[in-house]
VOGU-3710 file (C-alpha; in Angstrom, 3 decimals, decimal comma):
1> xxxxxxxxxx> 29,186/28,909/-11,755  31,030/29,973/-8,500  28,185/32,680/-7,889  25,903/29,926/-8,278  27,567/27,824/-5,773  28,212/30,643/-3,495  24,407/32,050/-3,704  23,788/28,192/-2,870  26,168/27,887/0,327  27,912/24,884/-0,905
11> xxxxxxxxxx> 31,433/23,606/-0,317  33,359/22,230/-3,776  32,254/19,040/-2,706  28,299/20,020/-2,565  28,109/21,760/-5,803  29,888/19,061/-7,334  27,590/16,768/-5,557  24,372/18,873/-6,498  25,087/18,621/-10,287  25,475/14,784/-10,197
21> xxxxxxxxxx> 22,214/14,959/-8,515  20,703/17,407/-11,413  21,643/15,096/-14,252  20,344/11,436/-11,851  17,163/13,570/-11,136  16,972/14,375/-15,096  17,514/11,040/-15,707  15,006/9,726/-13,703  12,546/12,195/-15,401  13,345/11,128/-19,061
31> xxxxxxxxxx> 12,816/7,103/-17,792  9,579/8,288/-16,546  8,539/8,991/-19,782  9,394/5,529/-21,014  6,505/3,849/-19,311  3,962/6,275/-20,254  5,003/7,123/-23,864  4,436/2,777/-24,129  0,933/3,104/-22,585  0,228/5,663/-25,110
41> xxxxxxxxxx> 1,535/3,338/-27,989  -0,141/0,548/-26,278  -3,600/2,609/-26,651  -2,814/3,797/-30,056  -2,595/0,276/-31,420  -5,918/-0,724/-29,579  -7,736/2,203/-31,029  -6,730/2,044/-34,740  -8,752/-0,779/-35,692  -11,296/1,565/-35,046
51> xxxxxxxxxx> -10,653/4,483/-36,467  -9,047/3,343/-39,498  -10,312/-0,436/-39,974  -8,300/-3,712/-39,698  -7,502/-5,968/-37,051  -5,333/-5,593/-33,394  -2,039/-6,328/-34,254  -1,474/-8,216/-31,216  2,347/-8,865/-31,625  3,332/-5,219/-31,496
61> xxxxxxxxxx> 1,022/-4,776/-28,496  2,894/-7,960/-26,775  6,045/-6,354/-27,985  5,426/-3,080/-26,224  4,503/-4,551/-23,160  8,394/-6,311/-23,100  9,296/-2,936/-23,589  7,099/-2,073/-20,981  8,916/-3,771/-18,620  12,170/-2,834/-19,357
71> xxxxxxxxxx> 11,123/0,734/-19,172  10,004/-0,398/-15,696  13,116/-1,558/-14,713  15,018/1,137/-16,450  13,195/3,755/-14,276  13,969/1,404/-10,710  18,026/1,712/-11,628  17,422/5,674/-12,467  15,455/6,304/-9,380  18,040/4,385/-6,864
81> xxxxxxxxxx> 20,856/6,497/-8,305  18,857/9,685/-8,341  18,425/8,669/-4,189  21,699/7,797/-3,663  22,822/11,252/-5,955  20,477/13,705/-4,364  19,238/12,786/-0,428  22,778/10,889/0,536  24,825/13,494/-0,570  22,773/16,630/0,913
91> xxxxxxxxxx> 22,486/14,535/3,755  26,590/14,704/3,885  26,620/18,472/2,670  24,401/19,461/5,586  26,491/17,523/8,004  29,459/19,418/6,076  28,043/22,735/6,610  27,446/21,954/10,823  30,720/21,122/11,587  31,631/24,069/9,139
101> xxxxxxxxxx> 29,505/26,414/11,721  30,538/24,986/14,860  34,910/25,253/14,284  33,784/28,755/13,256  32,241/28,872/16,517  34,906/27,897/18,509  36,917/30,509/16,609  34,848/33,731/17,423  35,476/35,909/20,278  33,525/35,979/23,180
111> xxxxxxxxxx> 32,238/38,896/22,420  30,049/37,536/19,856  27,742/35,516/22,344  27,396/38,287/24,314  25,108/39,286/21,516  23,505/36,387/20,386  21,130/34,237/21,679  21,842/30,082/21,828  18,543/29,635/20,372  19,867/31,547/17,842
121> xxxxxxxxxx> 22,758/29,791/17,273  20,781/26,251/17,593  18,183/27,341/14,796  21,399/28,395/12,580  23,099/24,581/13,186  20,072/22,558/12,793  16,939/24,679/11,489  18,563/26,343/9,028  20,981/23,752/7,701  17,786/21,173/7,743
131> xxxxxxxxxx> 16,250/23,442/5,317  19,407/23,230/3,314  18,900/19,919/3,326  15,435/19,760/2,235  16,277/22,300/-0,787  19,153/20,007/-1,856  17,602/17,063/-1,763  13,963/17,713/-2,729  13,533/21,283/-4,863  16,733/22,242/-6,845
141> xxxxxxxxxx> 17,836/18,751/-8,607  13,582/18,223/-9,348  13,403/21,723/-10,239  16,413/21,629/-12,666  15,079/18,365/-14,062  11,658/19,219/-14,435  12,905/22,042/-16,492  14,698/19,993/-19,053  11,860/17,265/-18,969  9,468/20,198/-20,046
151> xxxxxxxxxx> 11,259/21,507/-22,286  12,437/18,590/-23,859  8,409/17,529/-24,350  7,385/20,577/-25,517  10,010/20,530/-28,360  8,751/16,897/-29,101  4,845/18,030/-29,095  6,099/21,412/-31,035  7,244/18,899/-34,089  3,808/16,610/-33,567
161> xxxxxxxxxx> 1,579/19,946/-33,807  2,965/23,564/-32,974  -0,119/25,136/-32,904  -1,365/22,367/-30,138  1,741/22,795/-29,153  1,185/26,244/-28,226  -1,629/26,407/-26,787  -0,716/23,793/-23,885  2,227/26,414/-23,017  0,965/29,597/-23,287
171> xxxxxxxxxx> -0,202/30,117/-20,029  3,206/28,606/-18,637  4,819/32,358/-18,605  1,538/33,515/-17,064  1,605/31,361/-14,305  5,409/32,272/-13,678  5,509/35,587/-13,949  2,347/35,339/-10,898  5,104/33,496/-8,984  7,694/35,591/-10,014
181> xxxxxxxxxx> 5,820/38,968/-8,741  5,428/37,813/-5,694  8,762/36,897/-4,566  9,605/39,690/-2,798  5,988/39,220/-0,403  7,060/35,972/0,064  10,352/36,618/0,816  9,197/38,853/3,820  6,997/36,803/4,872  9,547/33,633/5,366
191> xxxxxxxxxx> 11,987/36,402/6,832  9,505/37,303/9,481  8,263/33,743/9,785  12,045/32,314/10,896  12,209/35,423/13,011  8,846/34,317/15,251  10,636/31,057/15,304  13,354/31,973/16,570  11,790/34,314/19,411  9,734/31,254/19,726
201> xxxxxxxxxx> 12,082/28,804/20,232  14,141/31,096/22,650  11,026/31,600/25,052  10,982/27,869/24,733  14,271/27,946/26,154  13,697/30,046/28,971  10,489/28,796/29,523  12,453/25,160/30,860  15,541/26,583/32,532  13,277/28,978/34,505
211> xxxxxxxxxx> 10,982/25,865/35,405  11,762/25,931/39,121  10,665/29,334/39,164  7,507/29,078/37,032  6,536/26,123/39,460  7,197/28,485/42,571  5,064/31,178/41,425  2,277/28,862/40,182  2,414/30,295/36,591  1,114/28,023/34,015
221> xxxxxxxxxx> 2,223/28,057/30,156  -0,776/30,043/29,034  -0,201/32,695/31,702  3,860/33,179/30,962  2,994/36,112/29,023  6,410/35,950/27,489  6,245/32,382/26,053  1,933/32,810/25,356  3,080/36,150/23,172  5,661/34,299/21,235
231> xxxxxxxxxx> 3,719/31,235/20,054  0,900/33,211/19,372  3,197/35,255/16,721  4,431/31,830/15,530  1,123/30,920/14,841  -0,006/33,808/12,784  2,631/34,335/11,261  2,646/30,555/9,993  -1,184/31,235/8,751  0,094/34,445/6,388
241> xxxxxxxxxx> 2,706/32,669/4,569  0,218/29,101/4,103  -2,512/31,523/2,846  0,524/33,651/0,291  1,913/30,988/-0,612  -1,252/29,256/-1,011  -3,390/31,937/-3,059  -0,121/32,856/-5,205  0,106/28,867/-6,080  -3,540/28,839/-6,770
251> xxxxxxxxxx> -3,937/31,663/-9,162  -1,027/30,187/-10,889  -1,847/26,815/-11,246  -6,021/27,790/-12,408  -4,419/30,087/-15,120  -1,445/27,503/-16,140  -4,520/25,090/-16,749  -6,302/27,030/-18,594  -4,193/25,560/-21,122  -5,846/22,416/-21,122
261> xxxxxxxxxx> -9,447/23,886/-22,269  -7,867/26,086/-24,921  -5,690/23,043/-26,180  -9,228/21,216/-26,269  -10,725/23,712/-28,086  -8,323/24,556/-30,363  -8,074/20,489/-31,336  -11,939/20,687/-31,469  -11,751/23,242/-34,479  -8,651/21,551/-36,116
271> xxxxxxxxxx> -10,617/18,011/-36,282  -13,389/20,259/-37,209  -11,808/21,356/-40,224  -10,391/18,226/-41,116  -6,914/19,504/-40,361  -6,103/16,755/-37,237  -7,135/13,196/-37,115  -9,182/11,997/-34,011  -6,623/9,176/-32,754  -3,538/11,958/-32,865
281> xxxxxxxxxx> -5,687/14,423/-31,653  -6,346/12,127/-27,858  -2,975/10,807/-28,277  -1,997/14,731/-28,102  -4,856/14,858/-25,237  -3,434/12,038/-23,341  0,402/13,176/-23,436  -0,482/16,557/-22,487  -2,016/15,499/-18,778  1,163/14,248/-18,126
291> xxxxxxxxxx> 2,831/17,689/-19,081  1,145/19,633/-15,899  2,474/17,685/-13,391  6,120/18,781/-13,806  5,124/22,355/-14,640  3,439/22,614/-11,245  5,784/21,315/-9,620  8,356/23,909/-10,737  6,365/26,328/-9,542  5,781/24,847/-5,985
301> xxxxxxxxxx> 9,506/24,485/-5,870  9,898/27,981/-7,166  8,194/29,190/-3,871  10,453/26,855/-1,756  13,440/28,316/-3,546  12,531/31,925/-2,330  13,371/30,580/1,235  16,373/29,562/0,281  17,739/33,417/0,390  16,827/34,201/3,490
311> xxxxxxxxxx> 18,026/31,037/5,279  21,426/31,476/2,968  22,134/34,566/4,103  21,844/34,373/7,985  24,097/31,634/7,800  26,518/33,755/5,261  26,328/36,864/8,228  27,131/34,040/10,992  29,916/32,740/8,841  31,560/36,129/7,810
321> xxxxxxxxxx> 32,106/37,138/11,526  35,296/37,823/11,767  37,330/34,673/13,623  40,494/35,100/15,659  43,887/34,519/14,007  46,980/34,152/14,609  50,037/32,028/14,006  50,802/28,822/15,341  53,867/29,636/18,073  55,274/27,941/21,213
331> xxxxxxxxxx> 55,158/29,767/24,296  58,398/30,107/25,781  57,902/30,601/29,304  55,040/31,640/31,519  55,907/34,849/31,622  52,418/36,893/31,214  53,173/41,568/30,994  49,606/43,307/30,482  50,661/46,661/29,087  48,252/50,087/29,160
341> xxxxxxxxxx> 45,271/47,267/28,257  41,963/49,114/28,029  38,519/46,970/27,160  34,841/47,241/26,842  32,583/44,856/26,214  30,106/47,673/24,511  30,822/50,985/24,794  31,770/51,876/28,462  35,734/50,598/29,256  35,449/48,030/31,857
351> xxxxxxxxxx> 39,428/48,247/32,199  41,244/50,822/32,273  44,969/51,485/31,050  45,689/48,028/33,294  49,096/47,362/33,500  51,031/44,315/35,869  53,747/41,780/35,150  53,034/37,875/36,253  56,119/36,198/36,563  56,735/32,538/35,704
361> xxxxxxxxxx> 56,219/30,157/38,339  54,521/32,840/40,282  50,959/33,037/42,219  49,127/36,294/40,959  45,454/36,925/43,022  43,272/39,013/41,193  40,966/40,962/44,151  38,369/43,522/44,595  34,813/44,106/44,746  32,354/42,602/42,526
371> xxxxxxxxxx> 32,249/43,771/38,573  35,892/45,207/39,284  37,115/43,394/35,994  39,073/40,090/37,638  37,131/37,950/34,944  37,642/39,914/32,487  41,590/40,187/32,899  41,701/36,354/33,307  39,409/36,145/30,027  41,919/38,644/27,713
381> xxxxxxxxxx> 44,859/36,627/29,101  42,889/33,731/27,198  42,038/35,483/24,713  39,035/35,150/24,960  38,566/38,336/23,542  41,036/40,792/21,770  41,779/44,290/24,074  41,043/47,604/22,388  44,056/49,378/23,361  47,396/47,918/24,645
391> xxxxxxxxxx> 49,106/45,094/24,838  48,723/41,165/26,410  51,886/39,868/26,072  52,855/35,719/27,478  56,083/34,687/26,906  57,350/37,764/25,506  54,742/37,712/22,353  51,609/39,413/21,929  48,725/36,936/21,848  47,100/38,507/18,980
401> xxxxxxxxxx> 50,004/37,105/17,242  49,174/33,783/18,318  46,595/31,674/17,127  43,487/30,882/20,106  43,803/27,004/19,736  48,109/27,173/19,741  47,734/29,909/22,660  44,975/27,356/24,631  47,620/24,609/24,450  49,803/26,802/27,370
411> xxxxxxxxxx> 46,425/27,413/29,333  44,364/25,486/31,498  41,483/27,042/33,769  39,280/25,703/36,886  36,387/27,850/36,676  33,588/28,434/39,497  30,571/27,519/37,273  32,341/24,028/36,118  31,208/22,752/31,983  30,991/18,543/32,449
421> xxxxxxxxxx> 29,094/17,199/29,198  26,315/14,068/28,710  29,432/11,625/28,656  31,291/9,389/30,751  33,548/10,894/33,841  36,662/9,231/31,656  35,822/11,059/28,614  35,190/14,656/30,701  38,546/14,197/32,395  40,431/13,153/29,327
431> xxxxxxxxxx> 39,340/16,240/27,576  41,775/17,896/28,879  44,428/15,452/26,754  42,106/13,578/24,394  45,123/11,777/23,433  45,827/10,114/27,114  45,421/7,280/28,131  43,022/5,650/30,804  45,756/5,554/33,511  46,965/8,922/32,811
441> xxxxxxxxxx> 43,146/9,943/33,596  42,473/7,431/36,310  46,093/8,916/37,950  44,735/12,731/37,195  41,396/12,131/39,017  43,246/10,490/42,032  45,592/13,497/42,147  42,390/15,666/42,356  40,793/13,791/44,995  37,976/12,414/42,278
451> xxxxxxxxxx> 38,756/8,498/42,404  37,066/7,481/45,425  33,464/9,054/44,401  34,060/8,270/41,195  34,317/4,752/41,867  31,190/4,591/44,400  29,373/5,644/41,161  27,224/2,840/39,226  29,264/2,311/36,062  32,764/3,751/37,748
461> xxxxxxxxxx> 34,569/5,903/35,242  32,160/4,771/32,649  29,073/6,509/34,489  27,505/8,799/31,724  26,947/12,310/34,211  23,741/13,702/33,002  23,652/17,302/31,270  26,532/19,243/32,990  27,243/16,430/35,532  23,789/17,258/37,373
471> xxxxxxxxxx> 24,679/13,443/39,486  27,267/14,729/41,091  27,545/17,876/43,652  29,173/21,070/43,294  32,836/20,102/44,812  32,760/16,946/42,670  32,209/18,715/39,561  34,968/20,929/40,948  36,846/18,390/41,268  36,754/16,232/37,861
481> xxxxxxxxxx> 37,052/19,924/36,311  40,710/20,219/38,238  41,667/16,788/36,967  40,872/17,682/33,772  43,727/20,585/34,292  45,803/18,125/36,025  45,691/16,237/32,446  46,166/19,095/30,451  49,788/19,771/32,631  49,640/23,621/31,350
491> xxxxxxxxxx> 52,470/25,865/32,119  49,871/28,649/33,224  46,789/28,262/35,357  43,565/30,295/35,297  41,952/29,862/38,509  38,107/31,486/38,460  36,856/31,447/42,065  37,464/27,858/42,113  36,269/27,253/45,772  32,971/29,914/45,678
501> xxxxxxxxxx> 30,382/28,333/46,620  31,908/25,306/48,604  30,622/23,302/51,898  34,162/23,718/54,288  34,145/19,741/53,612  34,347/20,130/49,550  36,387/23,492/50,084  39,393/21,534/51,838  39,974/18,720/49,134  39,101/21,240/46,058
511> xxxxxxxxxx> 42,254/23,209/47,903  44,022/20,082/48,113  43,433/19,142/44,496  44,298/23,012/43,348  47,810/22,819/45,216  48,819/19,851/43,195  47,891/21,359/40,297  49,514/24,632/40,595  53,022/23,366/41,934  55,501/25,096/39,044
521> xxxxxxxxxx> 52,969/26,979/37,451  52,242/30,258/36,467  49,240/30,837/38,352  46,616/33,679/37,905  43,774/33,331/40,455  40,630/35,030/41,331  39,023/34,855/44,511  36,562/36,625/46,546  37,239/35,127/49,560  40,878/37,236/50,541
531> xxxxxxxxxx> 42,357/34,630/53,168  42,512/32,274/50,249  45,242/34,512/48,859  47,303/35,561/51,884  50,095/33,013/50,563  49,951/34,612/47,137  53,668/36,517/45,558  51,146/39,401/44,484  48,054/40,471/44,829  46,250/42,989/42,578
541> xxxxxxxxxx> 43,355/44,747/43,385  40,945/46,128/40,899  38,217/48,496/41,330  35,944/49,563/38,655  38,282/48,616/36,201  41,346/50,341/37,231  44,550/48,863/39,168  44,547/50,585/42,462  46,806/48,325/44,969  49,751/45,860/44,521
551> xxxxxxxxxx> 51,294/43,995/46,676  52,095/41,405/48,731  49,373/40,495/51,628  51,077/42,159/54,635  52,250/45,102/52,566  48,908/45,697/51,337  47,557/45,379/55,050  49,654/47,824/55,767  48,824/50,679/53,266  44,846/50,526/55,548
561> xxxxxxxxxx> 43,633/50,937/51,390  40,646/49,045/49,470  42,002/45,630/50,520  42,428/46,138/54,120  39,210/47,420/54,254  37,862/44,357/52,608  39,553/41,982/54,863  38,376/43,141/57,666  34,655/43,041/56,086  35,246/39,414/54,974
571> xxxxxxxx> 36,578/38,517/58,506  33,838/40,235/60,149  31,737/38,565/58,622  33,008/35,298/59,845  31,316/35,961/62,912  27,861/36,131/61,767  25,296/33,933/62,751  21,904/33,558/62,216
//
């Protein structure tokens, strides 16, 4: 049972769910059978006069009809719980399983979309747990009750005539064993079919985030080569697995009704010999048309099923990625030691044996030329990954001991490419408390220089801001994105190049807004622009990796070293024009 349920992918809840929807779906089935095994009655009675003299015996013909229609109604009830027990709750289980795959999401390192596509991880959320849906709902409980239904009937038929019995279902392990044989084809083929979707769907992707470019260069969809190669795969690969699945269906169903002529001819040579009557013998006829139907449907749901490995299994490989743990802890002060910390995000160490101590309440700039490693010393302290060697240590404990969501409660970050979602400015500011309230985030935005804009906007606070706030300019995004630390009120501040990219307008209230929010903080900041960091207790300097200056901003000026050197760059370069 629990292989079942895990080969399935199902929570408690699901499986328990999926065999209440097994026995309303077998239910169903069996009242089905009700209406037609009346009609049959109903026929039999009309056709006896003939075949054996006497009169229509109207009153049992009336009589079935009553039962007729309680048959009918019998088989409403059965089908409106078999709806509510099969599509409502796989409706609910798929939901389940998204929200199961997105908190695993927010547990994984970093690391792990480095190395995987968002198409990728789109197809896995909806694609894949749509097709989950569709299996729970609409092939296992049918293919479970068609089962029973069949062999329920052919036990009934077996003790009406076994030899007419036989002949209806000896092609039935014929026709599975065609299916049966080709499972592994099939299998391969829905594995590379979900694959050319997924390339597809990514070139998609690209194909509208790379519009402005595509317009520039005048390239049309047929000529991106990229996006024309991918749909063309889709395509063909779509045609092998209609024209499998197709031809393996085919040969099974021709050969599973064979049945029907040999159960014809067979009854032919039995009423020949006097051994069958010819009423029985089309009542047999009659029930057996209806015996098909299920049997084929098995078998179309059999092929169905086969998907159901592959699309288990690349969400059981997303869901057994190992997730980030830790125990809940409060961080005693903002204290932050990085210890002999060596990374790399493949195989080459970005950092190397990095050691510093941040003290709390202190401003830390993190310098040096560009892919030196300042992100990715601001990202370990987050934990946004885990280091390979050494140690991370805030408030005296190592944040591998401390669990991400416990540790991100101490953090807050302003970084240079700002995250603002399709929802109102309130409800992007307050996500940085969801529990405050709208005067806490009204006083956070004013702190952070956002009110004023914020109120010139259509709807106020209550203006929905487009996919990643793309209403409002760069310094305002900035802006709501400090407010949202404001709210938070962490103890230690990750500051990402906060003012890159900034008009000198935008640049002075961002600065404004950042000085509020940094007052009694641990601060760690990262900036490519070195006058922004004069004021700073230390500055670090990194290059290619390695710590190779520390210091205070005269001392370091002093020394004539890397930083120096880019100072005076940066300041030369003040005096450009064009």
């Amino acid at each position: 049972m629990r292989n079942s349920q895990q080969a399935l992918f199902l929570s408690d809840k699901g499986y328990s769910d999926l065999k209440k929807a097994i026995f309303a779906c077998t239910l169903t089935n069996l009242a089905l059978l009700l209406p037609f095994c009346v009609t049959v009655m109903i026929f039999s009675e009309i056709l006896s006069p003939f075949a054996n003299g006497g009169e229509i015996r109207w009153n049992r013909i009336w009589l079935l009809w009553g039962v007729g229609v309680v048959s009918a109604v019998l088989v409403f009830l059965a089908a409106k719980n078999d709806y509510r027990k099969t599509y409502i709750a796989s409706y609910k289980e798929s939901n389940v399983t998204r929200l199961r795959i997105a908190e695993h999401l927010r547990k994984l390192p970093m690391s792990f979309f480095n190395t995987k596509d968002l198409s990728e991880l789109t197809t896995n959320m909806m694609a894949d747990c749509s097709s989950m849906e569709s299996l729970l709902s609409s092939t296992i409980p049918p293919l479970i009750a068609n089962g029973i239904t069949v062999t329920l009937t052919c036990v009934l038929l077996a003790f009406f005539d076994w030899r007419l019995a036989l002949c209806v279902f000896i092609t039935v392990p014929l026709a599975f064993l065609i299916i049966w044989l080709s499972r592994k084809r099939q299998r391969k083929l829905f594995a590379r079919q979900l694959d050319a979707k997924l390339a597809a769907s990514g070139q998609v992707q690209e194909y509208l985030e790379g519009m402005k470019i595509i317009k520039s260069c005048g390239m049309s969809g047929a000529r991106f080569r990229a996006l024309d190669k991918a749909l063309l795969a889709m395509k063909r690969i779509a045609v092998k697995v209609e024209m499998a699945v197709g031809v393996f269906m085919s040969s099974a169903s021709m050969i599973l009704q064979a049945g029907i002529g040999l159960t014809i001819f067979v009854g032919a040579v039995l009423l020949a010999r006097g051994e069958i009557d010819l009423l029985p013998l089309l009542m047999f006829l009659l029930m057996v048309t209806r015996i098909y139907g299920p049997i084929l449907a098995i078998l179309a749901n059999l092929s169905s099923l086969l998907n159901l490995n592959v699309v288990t299994e690349r969400l059981r490989t997303l869901l057994s990625t190992p997730a980030m743990d830790g125990q809940e802890k409060t961080v005693l002060n903002g204290d932050i030691t990085l210890s002999h910390v060596t990374f790399a995000y493949n195989e080459e160490a970005v950092i190397k044996d990095f050691s510093c101590t941040i003290s709390e309440g202190s401003v830390t700039a993190l310098v040096g030329p560009s892919g030196s490693g300042k992100s990715t010393i601001a990202g370990l302290i987050a934990r946004f990954w885990d280091v390979q060697q050494g140690t991370i240590c805030v408030g005296g404990q190592d944040i591998r001991s401390i669990e991400p969501e416990s540790l991100m409660g101490h953090l807050s970050f302003v970084f240079q490419d700002v995250t603002l979602f399709n929802d109102t400015v309130m409800n992007n500011i307050r996500l940085g408390d969801p529990q405050a309230s709208d005067d806490a985030v009204i006083a956070a935005a004013k702190a952070a220089y956002c009110d004023e804009f914020v109120r010139a906007l259509p709807q106020g606070y209550e203006t929905v801001l487009g996919e990643n706030g793309s209403t409002l300019s760069g310094g305002e995004r900035q802006r709501i994105s400090i407010a949202r630390a404001l709210l938070k009120n962490a103890p230690i501040i990750l500051l990402d190049e906060a003012t890159a990219s900034l008009d000198p307008e935008n640049e002075v209230l961002v600065q404004k807004a950042l000085a509020k929010l940094v007052e009694g903080k641990t601060v760690v900041m990262i900036a490519h622009r070195l006058r922004t960091v004069a004021d700073a207790d230390q500055i670090l300097v990194l290059e290619n990796g390695e710590l190779v200056e520390q210091g205070t901003h005269a001392a370091l000026m002093e020394k004539h070293g890397l930083y120096q050197r880019l100072y005076a760059i940066q300041q030369e370069s003040l005096g450009w024009s064009v």
